[in-house]
ZALUMSE-151147 format. One record per residue (C-alpha): residue number from 1; residue in one letter; x, y negated, z. Coordinates in steps of 0.02 Angstrom, whole numbers. Example, Ala and Ser with C-alpha at 12.3 -4.5 7.8 and 13.67 -1.06 7.14 Angstrom:
<r 1 "a" <615 225 390>>
<r 2 "s" <684 53 357>>
REM end
This chain:
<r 1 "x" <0 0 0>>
<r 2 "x" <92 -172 -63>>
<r 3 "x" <66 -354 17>>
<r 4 "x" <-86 -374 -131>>
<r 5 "x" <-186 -249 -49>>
<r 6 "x" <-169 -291 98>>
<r 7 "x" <-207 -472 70>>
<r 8 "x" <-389 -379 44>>
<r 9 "x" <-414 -418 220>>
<r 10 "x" <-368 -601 224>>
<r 11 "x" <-510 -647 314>>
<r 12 "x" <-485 -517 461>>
<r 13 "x" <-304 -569 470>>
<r 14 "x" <-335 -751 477>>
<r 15 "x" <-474 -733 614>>
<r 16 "x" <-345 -620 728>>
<r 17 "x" <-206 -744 703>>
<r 18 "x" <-335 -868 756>>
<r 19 "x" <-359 -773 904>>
<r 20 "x" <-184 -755 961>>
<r 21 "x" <-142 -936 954>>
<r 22 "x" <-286 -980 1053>>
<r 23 "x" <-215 -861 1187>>
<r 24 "x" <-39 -912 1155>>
<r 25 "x" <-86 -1113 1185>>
<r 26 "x" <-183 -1076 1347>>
<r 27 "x" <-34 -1010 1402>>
<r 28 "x" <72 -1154 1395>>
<r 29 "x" <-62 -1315 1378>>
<r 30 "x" <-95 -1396 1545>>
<r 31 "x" <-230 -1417 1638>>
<r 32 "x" <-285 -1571 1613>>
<r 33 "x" <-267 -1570 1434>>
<r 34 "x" <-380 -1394 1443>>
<r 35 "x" <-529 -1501 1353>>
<r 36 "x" <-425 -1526 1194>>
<r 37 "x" <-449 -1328 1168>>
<r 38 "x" <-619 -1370 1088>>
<r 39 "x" <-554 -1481 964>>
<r 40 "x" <-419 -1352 928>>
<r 41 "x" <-528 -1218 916>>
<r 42 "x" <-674 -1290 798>>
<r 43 "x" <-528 -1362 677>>
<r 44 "x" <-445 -1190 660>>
<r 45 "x" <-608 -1089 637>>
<r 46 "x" <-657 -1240 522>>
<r 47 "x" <-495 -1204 385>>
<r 48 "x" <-545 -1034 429>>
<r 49 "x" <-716 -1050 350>>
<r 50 "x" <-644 -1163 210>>
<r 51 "x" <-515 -1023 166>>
<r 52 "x" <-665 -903 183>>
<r 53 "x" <-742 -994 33>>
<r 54 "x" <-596 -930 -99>>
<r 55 "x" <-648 -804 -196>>
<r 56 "x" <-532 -643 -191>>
<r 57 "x" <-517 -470 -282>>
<r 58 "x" <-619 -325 -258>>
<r 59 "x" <-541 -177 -172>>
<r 60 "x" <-530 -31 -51>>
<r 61 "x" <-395 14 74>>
<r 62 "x" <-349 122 201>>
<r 63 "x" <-399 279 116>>
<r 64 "x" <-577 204 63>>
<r 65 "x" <-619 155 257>>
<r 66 "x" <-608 -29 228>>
<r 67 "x" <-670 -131 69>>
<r 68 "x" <-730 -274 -17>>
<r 69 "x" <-847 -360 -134>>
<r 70 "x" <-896 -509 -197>>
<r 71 "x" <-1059 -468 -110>>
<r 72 "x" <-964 -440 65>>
<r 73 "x" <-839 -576 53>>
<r 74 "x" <-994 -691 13>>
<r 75 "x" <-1087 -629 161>>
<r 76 "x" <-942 -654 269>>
<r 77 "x" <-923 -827 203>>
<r 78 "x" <-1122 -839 262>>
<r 79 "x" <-1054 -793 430>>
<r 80 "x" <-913 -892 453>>
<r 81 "x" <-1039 -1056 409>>
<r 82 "x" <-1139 -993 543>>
<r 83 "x" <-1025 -973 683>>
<r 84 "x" <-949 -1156 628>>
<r 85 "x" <-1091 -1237 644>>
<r 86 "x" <-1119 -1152 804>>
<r 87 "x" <-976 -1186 857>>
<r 88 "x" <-1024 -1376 827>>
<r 89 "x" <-1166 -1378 926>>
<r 90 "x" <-1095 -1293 1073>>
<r 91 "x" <-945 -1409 1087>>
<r 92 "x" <-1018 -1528 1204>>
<r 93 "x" <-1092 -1383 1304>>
<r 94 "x" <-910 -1304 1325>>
<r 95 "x" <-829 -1491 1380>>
<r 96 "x" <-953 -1526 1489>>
<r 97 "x" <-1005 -1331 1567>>
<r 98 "x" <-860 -1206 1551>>
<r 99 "x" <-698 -1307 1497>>
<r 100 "x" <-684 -1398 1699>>
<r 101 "x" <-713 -1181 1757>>
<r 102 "x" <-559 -1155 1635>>
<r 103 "x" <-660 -1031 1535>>
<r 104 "x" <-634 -1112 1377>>
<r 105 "x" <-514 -1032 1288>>
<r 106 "x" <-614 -849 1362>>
<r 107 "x" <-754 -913 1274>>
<r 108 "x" <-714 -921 1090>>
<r 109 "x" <-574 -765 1120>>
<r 110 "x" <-742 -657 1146>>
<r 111 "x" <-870 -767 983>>
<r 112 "x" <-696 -722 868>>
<r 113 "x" <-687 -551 931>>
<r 114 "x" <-861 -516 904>>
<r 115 "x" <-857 -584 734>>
<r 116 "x" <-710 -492 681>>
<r 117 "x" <-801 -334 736>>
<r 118 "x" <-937 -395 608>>
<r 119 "x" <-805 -405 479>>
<r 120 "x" <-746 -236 490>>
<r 121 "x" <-958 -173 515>>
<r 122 "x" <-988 -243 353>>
<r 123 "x" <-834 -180 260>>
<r 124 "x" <-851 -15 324>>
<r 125 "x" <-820 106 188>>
<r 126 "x" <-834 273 312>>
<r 127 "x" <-938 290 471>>
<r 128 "x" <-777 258 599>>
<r 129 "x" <-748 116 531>>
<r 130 "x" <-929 64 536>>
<r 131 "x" <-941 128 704>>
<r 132 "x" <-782 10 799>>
<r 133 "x" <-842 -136 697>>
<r 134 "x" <-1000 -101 778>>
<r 135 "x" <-940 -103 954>>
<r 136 "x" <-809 -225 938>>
<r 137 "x" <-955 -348 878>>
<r 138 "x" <-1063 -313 1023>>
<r 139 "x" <-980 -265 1167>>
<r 140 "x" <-883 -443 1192>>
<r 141 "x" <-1071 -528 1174>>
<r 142 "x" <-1135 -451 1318>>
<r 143 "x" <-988 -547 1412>>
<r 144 "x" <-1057 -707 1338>>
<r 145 "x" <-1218 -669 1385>>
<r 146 "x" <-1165 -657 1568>>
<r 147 "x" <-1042 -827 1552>>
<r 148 "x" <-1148 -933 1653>>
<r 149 "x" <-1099 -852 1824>>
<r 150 "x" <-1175 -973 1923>>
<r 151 "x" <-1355 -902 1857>>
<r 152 "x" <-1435 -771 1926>>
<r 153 "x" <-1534 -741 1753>>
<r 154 "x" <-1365 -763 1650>>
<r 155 "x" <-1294 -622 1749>>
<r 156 "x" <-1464 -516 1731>>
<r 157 "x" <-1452 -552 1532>>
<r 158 "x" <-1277 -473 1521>>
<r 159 "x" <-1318 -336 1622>>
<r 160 "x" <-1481 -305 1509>>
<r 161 "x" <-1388 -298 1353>>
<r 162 "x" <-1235 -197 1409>>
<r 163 "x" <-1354 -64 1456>>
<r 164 "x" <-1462 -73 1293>>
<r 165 "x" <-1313 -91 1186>>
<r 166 "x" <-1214 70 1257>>
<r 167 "x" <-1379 174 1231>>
<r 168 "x" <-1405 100 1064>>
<r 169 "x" <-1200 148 1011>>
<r 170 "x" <-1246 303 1091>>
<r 171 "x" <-1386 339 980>>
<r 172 "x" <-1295 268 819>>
<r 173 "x" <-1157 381 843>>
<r 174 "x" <-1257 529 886>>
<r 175 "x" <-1350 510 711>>
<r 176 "x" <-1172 486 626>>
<r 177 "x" <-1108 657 703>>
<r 178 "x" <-1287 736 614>>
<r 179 "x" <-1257 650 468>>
<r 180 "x" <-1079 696 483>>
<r 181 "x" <-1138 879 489>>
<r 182 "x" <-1252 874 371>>
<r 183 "x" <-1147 801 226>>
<r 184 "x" <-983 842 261>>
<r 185 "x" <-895 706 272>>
<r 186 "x" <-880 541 362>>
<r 187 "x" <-838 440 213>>
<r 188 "x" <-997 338 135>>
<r 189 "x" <-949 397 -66>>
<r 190 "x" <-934 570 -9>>
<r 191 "x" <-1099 596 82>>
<r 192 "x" <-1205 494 -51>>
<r 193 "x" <-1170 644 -183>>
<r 194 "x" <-1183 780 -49>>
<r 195 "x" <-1342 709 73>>
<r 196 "x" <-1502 809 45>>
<r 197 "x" <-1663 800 87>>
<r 198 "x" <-1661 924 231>>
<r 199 "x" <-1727 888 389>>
<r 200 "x" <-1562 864 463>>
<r 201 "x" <-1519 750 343>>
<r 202 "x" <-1695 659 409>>
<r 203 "x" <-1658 652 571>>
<r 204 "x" <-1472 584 557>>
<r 205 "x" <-1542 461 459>>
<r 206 "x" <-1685 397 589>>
<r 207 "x" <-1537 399 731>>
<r 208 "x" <-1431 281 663>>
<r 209 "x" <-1582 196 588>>
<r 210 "x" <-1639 166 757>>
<r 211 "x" <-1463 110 818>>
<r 212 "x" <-1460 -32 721>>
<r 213 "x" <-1643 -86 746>>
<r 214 "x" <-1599 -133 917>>
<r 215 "x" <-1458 -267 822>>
<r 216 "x" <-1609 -305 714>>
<r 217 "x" <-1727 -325 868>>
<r 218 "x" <-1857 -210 776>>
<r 219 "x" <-2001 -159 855>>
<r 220 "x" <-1994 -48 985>>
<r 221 "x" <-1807 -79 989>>
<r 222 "x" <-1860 -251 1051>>
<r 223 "x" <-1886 -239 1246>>
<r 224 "x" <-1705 -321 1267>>
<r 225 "x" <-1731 -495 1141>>
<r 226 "x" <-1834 -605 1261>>
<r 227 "x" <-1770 -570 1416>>
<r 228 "x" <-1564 -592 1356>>
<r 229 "x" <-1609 -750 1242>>
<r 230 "x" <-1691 -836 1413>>
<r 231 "x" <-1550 -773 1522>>
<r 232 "x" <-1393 -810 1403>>
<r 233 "x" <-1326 -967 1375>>
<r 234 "x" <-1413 -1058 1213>>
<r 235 "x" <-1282 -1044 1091>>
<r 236 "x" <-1268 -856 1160>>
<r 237 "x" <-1445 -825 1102>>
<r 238 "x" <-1408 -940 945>>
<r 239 "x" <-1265 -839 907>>
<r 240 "x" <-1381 -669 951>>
<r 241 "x" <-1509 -725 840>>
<r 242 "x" <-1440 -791 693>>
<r 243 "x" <-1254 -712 690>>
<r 244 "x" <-1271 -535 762>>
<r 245 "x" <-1442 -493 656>>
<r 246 "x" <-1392 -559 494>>
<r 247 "x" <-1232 -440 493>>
<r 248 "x" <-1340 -292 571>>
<r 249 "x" <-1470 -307 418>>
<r 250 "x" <-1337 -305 292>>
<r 251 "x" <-1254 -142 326>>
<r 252 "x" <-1438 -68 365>>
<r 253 "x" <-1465 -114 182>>
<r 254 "x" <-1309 -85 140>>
<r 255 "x" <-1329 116 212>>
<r 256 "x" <-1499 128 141>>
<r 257 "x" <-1461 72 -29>>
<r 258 "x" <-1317 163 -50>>
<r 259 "x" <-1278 298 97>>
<r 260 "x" <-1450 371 118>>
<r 261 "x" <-1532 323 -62>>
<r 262 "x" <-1554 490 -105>>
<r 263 "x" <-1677 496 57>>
<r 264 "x" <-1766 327 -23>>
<r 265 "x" <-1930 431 -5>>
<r 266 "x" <-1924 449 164>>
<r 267 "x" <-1840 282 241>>
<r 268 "x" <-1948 196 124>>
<r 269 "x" <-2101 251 218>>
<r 270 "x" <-2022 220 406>>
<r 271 "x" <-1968 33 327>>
<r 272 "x" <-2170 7 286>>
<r 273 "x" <-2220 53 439>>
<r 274 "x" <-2088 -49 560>>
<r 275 "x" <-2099 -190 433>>
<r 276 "x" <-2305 -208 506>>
<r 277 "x" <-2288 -174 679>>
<r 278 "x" <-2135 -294 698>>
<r 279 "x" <-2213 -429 625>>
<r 280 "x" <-2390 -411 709>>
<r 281 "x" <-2299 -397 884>>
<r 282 "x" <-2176 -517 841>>
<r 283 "x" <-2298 -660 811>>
<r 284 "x" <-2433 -602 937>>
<r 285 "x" <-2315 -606 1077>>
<r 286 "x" <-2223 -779 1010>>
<r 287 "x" <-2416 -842 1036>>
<r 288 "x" <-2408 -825 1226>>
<r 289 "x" <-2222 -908 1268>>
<r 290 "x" <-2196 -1090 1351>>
<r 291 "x" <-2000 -1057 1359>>
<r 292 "x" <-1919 -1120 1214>>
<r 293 "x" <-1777 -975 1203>>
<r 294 "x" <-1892 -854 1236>>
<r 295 "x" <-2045 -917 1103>>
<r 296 "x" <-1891 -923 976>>
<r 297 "x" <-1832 -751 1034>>
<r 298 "x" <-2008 -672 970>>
<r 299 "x" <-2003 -785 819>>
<r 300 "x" <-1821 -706 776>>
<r 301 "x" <-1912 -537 787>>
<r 302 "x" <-2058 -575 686>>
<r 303 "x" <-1927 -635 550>>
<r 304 "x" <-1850 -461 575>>
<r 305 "x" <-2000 -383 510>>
<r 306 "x" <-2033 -510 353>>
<r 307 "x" <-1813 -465 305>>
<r 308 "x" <-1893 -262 292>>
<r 309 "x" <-2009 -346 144>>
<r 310 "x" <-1861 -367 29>>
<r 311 "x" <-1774 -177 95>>
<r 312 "x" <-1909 -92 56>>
<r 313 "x" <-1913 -149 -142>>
<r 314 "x" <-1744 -20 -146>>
<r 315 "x" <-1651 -133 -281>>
<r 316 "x" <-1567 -255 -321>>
<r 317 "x" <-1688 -390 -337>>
<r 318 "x" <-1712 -331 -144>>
<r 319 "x" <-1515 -334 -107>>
<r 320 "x" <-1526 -547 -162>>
<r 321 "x" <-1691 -571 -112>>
<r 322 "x" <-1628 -518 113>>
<r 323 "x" <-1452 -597 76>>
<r 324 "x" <-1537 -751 17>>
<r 325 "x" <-1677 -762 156>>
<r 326 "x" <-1537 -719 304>>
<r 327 "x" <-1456 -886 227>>
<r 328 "x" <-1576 -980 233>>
<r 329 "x" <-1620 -912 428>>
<r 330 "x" <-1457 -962 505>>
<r 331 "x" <-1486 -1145 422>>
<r 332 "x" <-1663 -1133 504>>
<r 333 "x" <-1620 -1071 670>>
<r 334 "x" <-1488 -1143 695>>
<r 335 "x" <-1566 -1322 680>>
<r 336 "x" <-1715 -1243 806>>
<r 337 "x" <-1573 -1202 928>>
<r 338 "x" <-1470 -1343 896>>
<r 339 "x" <-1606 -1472 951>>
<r 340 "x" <-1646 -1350 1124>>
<r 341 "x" <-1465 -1335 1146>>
<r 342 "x" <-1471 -1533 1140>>
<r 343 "x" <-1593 -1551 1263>>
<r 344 "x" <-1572 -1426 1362>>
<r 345 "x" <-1383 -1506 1415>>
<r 346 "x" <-1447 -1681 1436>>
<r 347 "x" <-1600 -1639 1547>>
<r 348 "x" <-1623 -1458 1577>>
<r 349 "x" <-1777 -1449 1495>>
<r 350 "x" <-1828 -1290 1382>>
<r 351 "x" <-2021 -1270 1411>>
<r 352 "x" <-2132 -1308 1253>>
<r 353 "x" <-2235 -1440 1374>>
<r 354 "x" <-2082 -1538 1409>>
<r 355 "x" <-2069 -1573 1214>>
<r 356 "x" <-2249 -1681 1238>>
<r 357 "x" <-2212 -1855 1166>>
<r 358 "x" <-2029 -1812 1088>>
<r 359 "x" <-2068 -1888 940>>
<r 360 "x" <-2099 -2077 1034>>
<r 361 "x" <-1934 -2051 1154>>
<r 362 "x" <-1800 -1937 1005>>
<r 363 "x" <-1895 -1960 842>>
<r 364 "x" <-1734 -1910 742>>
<r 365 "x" <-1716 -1718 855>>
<r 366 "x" <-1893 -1710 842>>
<r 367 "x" <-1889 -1723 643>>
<r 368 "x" <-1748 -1585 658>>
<r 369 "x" <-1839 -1480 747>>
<r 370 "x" <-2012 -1502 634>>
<r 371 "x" <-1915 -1448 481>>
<r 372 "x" <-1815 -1308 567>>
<r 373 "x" <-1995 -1230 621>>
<r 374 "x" <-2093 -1277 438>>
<r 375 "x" <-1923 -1186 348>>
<r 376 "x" <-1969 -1013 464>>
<r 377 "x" <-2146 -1030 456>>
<r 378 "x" <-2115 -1027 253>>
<r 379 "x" <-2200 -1222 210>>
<r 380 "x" <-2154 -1297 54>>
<r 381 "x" <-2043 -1381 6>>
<r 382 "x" <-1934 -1318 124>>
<r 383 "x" <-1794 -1178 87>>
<r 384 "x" <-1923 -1047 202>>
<r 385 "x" <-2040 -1066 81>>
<r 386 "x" <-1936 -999 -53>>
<r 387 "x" <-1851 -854 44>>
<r 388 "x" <-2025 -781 93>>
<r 389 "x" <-2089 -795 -66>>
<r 390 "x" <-1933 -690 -139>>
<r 391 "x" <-1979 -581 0>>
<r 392 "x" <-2148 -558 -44>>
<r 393 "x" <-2107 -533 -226>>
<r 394 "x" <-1981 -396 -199>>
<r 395 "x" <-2113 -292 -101>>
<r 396 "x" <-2265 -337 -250>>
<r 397 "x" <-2139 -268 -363>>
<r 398 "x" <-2141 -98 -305>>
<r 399 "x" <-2330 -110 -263>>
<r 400 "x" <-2351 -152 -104>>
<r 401 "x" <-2479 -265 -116>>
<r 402 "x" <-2576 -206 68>>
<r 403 "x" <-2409 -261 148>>
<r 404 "x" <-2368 -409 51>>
<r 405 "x" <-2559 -441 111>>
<r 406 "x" <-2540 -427 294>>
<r 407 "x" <-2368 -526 289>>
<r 408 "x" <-2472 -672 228>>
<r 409 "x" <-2580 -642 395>>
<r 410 "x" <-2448 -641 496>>
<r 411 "x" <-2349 -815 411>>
<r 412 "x" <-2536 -903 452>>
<r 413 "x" <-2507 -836 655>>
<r 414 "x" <-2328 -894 646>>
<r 415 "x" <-2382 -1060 566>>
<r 416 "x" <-2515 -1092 717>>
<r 417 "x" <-2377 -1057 839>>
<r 418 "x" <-2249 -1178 761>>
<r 419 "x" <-2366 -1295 758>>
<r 420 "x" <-2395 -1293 942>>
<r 421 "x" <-2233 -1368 967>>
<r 422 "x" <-2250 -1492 827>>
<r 423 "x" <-2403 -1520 898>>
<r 424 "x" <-2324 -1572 1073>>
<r 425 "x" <-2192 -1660 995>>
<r 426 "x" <-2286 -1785 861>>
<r 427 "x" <-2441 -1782 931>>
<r 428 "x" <-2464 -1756 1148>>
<r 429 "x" <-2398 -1888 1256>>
<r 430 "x" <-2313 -1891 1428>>
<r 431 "x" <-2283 -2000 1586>>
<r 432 "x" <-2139 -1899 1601>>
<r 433 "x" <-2071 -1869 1415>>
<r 434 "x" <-1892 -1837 1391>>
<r 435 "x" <-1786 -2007 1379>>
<r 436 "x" <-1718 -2064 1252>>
<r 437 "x" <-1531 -2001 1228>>
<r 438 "x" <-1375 -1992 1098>>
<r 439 "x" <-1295 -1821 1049>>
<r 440 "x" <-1118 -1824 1021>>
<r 441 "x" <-1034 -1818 865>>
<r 442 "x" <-984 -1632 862>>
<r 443 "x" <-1194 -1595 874>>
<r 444 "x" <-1248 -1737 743>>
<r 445 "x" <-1125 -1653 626>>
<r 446 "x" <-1216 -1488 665>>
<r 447 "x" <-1399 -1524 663>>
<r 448 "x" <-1332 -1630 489>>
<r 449 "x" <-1285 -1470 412>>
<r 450 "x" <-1435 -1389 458>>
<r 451 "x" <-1551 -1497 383>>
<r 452 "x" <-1462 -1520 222>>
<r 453 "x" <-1423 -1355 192>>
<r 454 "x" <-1629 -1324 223>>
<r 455 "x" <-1676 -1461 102>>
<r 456 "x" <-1531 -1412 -34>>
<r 457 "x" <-1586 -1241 -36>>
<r 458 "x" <-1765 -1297 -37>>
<r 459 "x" <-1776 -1404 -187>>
<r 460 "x" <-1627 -1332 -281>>
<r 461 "x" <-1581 -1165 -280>>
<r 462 "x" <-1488 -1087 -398>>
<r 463 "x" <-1377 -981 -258>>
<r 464 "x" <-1505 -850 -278>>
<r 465 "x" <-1461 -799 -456>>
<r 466 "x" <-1282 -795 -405>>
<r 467 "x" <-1317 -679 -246>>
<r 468 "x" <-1407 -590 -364>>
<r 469 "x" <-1247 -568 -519>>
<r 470 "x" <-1130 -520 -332>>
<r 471 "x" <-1290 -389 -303>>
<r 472 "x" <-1249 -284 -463>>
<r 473 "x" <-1105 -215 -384>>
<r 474 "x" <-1198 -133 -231>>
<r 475 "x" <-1319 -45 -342>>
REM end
């Protein structure tokens, strides 16, 4: 293997060296110059998502265990604009909450870990590989869940999604040693010419299938989402939510289109069925919340269900139709989270009643946060609008027009339940409505993002047809 190939990891390299220097200048920066580490940090990962944004060959390494595409390297790209933008809107949070505890540097050792894990998930060309990337990107989140130590709920989050996350792995890896068994092989090429339809095939396949619904917060592999969002700091949940799913649905697809395609007949059918009940539950439960992480916690699972709209189509046209919705989700949530994360640090408040008269004290957050919630309720003109309607398309294709049917129901729920807190914002009032404040610069570059991107990719969107050209590849 010569320097080239190896260069087929430039991404994972970069994000390790990134790593190491962050541990090497805690070691020797002083104290009170610890605060700089945020500035350092965001301006490293910031080249590294510029870098991210070459393009670079196609290739396999490592015996076939790691590769890449132009469809991977875009989706990490997708990630690394996720987890920058993050990163900007939790930059106050970390100066003002966990930089004086000197826990900074702790902090974005474990987000980098985790993402690398998600690097090596979604390059996985064999099930080991798959399987470390898959604990590598959740184990250091748990930590993160559990950072604010002075809460009792933070520490109850971690503690929840350590537990669920080791029975989950547990589950996953049980279904790879079936599928192991049943095909011979650990290696993804192999086992797509070998894999049958026996019954042991079947029931490898619904393992690891349920493994990574719990990533995917699908129902019932949801008990864990509401309870860890509310508990975990908000750009934990943020990062939960937006981050964490989006790379568990793409090697779910990426398994079912490829992996397990010979067993379309039968995932096809457990896909219908999870797509309904996560949505319905989803956006029935969503109705009842007041907390803000929480009611965006059932949202982010009702979205789960609408992504299982574009696997079920089985092609390509659904391979561009989930990459291109999970885009424009982290835009959307993020810019939800963003605005909570905003308020949340200047006055504590995270209740949907506290939002009443917003609009009168914040107009600008408030306008944020009305065209984060229209782009995941699916409004036009807003990008949502166009990433259901993809969605919907790729599941009328095949003829799935009962399903397509009962998604509309459940975008009319979600639409009363946004509307609630548009509702409080534009049009309640409040003796006691949240003051009027100024977000730092780090957060107005953030939320900025956010809403451009969800505009851009509203009214012009030709980044679909060229998800769908990387898509060929896959298929």
């Amino acid at each position: 293997m010569d320097w080239n190939s190896f260069l087929l990891m430039r991404q994972e390299i970069l994000l390790l060296s990134i790593i190491l220097l962050l541990l090497i200048v805690e070691v020797f920066i002083s104290k009170n110059k610890k605060g700089n580490l945020v500035h350092f940090a965001v301006f490293l990962f910031g080249i590294h998502t510029a870098v991210g944004l070459f393009l670079m060959e196609e290739g396999s390494i490592f015996g076939g265990m790691f590769r890449t595409t132009g469809l991977i390297h875009f989706f990490k790209s997708v990630l690394n604009i996720g987890v920058f933008i993050l990163l900007l809107q939790s930059a106050d949070w970390l100066q003002e909450k966990i930089v004086e505890h000197q826990r900074g540097t702790e902090f974005f050792v474990l987000l980098f870990s985790s993402l690398l894990g998600m690097y090596f998930m979604v390059s996985a060309g064999d099930f080991l590989m798959f399987f470390i990337g898959l604990e590598l990107s959740t184990l250091p989140v748990a930590a993160l869940a559990a950072y604010e130590t002075a809460k009792r709920k933070s520490s109850e989050a971690g503690i929840k999604l350590i537990l669920s996350a080791a029975l989950a792995s547990g589950v996953a890896l049980f279904g790879i040693s079936i599928l192991y068994i049943a095909g011979g092989s650990i290696y993804f090429n192999d086992i797509m010419q070998t894999i049958t339809s026996s019954h042991l095939s079947i029931l490898g396949m619904v393992v690891v299938f349920s493994g990574l619904a719990f990533k995917i917060s699908l129902v019932p592999f949801h008990f864990w989402t509401a309870d860890v969002y509310e508990g975990a700091p908000i750009s934990v949940a943020s990062y939960l939510s937006v981050i964490s799913k989006g790379a568990a649905v793409f090697i779910l697809m990426i398994l079912l289109f490829t992996v397990l395609r010979p067993l379309l007949h039968i995932w096809e059918n457990l896909v219908y069925i999870l797509a309904l009940t996560t949505m319905f539950i989803g956006n029935l439960f969503a109705l009842r919340q007041n907390n803000l992480k929480r009611f965006l916690a059932f949202s982010s699972i009702a979205q789960a269900g609408f992504i299982l709209l574009g696997i079920i189509n089985g092609e390509q046209l659904g391979v561009a139709t989930v990459i291109y919705f999970v885009l424009i989700y982290v835009f959307s949530n993020l810019a939800a989270f963003g605005v909570v994360q905003a308020i949340s640090l200047q006055t504590g408040k995270e209740n949907i009643s506290d939002y009443d008269g917003l609009y009168r004290t914040n107009p600008k957050l408030s306008l944020v946060m009305m065209l984060a919630l229209f782009s995941l309720a699916g409004i036009p003109p807003v990008a949502g609008f166009f990433g259901k309607f993809f969605l919907f398309t790729a599941a009328a294709g095949k003829g799935y027009y009962l399903l397509v049917f009962l998604a509309v129901v459940n975008v009319t729920i979600s639409l009363y339940y946004y509307l609630l807190v548009v509702r409080a914002m534009f049009l309640r009032t409040s003796e006691y409505a949240i003051p009027h404040f100024n977000s730092k610069l780090y957060m107005k570059i953030g939320l900025v993002l956010t809403v451009l991107s969800i505009l851009v990719l509203g009214l012009y969107s030709p980044l679909y047809e060229y998800i769908f050209e990387l898509s060929k590849n896959l298929m």
